[in-house]
N, C-alpha and C positions, 0 to 999 in steps of 0.2 A: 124665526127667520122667514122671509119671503121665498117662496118656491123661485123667484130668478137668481136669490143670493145662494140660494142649497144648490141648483143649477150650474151656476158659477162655480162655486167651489167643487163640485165634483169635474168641471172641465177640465181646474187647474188641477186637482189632483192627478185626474188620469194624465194629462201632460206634462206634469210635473218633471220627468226625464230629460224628454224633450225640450224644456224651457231653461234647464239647469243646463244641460250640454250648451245651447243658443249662448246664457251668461254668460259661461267659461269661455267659448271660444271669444269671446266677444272679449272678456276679461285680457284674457293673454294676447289679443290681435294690438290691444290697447297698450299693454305692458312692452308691446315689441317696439313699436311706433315710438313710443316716449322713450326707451333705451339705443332706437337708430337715430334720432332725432338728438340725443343727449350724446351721441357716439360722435358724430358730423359737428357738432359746434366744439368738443373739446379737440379735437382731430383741427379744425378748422385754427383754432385757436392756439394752439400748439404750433402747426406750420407758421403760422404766421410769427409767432415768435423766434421760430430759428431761422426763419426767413429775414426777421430784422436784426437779429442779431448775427446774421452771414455779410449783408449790407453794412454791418458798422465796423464790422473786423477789415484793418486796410488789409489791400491786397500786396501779398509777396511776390515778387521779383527775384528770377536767378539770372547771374549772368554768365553764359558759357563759353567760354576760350575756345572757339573751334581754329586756332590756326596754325594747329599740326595734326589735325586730319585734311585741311584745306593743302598743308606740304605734301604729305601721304600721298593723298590721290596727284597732285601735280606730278610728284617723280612716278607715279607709275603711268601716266600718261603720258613719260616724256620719254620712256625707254623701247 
């Protein structure tokens, strides 16, 4: 081996630590990213489903008889 390649390799060794901690954080910043990124489109994709299926559901109507509380208040506002 060349004294630049025996050189080399003892950098990397001695750094070694350091170089593996750098991959891993790297590794997991990586791994977080693709699992928010994979979180936002099924989330996405999901609303938008009950979203079109709130749009296709007709809407219910009630109708309320209010005209014996409309009597109620007349007699107590006539006494």
């Amino acid at each position: 081996m060349s004294q630049a390649k025996v050189d080399r390799y003892k950098n990397e060794k001695r750094n070694r630590k350091k170089i593996m901690r750098r991959e891993k954080a790297a590794s997991v910043l990586r791994t977080s990213v693709v699992t928010l990124v994979a979180a936002a489109i099924v989330g996405w994709a999901g609303y938008s489903v009950v979203q079109r299926y709130q749009d296709d559901k007709p809407a219910s109507y009630t109708d309320v008889n209010i005209s014996a509380i409309s009597d109620y208040l007349n007699n107590i506002g006539a006494d």
